[in-house]
C-alpha positions as CSV (number, residue, x, y, z in Angstrom):
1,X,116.0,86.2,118.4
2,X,116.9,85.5,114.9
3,X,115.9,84.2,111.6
4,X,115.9,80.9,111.7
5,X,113.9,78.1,110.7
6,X,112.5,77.3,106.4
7,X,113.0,79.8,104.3
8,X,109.8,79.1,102.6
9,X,108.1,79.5,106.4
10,X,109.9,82.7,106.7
11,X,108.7,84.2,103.4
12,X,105.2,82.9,104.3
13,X,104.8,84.7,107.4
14,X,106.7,87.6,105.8
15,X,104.0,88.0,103.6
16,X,101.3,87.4,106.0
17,X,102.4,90.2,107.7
18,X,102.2,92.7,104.0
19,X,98.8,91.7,103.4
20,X,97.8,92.4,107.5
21,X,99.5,96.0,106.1
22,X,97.5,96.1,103.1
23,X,94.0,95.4,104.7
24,X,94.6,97.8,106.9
25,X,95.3,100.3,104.6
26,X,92.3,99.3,102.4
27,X,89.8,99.0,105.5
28,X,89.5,95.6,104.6
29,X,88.2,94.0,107.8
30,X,87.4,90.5,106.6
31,X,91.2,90.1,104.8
32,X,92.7,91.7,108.6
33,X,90.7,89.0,109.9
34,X,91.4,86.5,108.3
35,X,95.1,87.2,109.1
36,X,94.5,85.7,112.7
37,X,93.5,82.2,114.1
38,X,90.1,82.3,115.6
39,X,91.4,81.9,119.7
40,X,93.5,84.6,119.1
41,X,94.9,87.2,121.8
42,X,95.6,91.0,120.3
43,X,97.0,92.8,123.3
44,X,97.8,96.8,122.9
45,X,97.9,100.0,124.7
46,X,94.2,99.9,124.6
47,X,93.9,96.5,126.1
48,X,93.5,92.9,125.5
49,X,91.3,91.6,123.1
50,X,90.3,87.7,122.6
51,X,89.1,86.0,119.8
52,X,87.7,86.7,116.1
53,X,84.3,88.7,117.7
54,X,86.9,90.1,119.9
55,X,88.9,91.8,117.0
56,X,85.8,92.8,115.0
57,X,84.3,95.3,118.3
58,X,88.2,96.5,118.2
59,X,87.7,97.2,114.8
60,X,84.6,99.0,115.0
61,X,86.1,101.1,117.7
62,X,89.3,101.9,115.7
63,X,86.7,103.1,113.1
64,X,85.4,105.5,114.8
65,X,88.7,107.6,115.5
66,X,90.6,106.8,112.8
67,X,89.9,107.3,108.7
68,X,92.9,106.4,106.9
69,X,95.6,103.9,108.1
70,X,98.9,103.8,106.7
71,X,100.9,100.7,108.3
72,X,104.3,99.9,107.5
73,X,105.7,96.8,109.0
74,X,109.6,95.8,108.9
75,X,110.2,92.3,110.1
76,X,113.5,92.2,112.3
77,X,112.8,88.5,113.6
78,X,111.2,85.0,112.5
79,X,112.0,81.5,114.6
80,X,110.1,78.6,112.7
81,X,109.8,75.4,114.8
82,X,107.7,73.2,112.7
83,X,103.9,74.7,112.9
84,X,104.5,77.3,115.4
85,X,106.7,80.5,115.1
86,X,107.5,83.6,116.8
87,X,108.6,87.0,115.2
88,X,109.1,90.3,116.0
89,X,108.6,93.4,113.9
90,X,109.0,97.2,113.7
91,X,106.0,99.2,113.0
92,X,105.7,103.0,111.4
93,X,102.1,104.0,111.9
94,X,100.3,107.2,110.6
95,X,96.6,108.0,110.4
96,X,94.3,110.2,109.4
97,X,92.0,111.4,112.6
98,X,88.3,111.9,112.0
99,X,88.8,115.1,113.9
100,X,91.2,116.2,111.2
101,X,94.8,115.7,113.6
102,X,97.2,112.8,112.0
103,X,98.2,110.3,114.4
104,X,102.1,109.0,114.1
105,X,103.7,106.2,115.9
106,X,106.5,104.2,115.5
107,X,105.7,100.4,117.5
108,X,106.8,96.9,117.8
109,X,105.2,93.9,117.5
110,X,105.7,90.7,119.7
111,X,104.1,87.7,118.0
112,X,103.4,84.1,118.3
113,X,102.0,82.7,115.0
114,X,100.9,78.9,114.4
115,X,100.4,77.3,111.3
116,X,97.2,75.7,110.8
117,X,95.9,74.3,107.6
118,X,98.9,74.9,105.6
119,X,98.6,79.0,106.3
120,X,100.7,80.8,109.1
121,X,98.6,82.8,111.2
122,X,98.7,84.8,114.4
123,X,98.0,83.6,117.4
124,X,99.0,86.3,119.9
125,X,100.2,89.7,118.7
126,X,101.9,92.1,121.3
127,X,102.2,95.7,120.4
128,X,103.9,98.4,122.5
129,X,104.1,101.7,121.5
130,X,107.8,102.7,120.9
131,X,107.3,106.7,120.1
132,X,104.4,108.9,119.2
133,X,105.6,111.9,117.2
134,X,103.4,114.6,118.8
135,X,105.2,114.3,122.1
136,X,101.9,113.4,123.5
137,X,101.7,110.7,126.7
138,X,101.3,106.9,125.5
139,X,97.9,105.1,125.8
């Protein structure tokens, strides 16, 4: 996988991923949201998880372990063809734990993105867990 494809695409999906950064460090559900197509698939260490209802109960669970997100995504892939894409992405990861610990993880992203009303959006986003920093065993 490379970068290929419009270079206006490119930046466009470039930047979709920054702002899915920013809402998440801003707790901004409905921007995070709105980063995704409505069928989507989000599938994770945690599980899969379908849909727009699907990613708010995630949401609400991630809530309850973790207070502040810092998410720092480094794109290393983008193939545009026409309104559909696929990228990948490098992910550094560190949060504040409501039980006072910090959680730190380095990930990557797997994703299929389609482009529907003029806006890139995800459509399936793969994450797998690449290195915790405690040492402790991988969800």
């Amino acid at each position: 996988m490379s970068f290929t494809g419009p270079l206006e695409d490119r930046i466009a999906i470039r930047e979709l991923n920054e702002t899915y950064a920013d809402s998440a460090f801003r707790s901004d559900m409905a921007i995070w949201l709105d980063c995704w197509i409505d069928d989507c698939v989000w599938i994770t260490p945690f599980g899969e998880v379908r849909g727009k209802a699907g990613l708010t109960e995630q949401w609400g669970k991630i809530g309850e372990s973790f207070g502040i997100i810092g998410f720092f995504p480094v794109l290393a892939a983008i193939e545009v063809d026409g309104d559909r894409a696929v990228a990948r992405s490098y992910v550094r990861e560190i949060a504040t734990m409501h039980d006072g610990g910090l959680y730190k993880v380095v990930g990557r992203y797997d994703d299929e993105l389609v482009r529907r009303d003029g806006a890139w959006r995800f459509a399936q986003r793969e994450y797998a867990a690449l290195i915790r920093e405690n040492g402790t065993a991988l969800p």
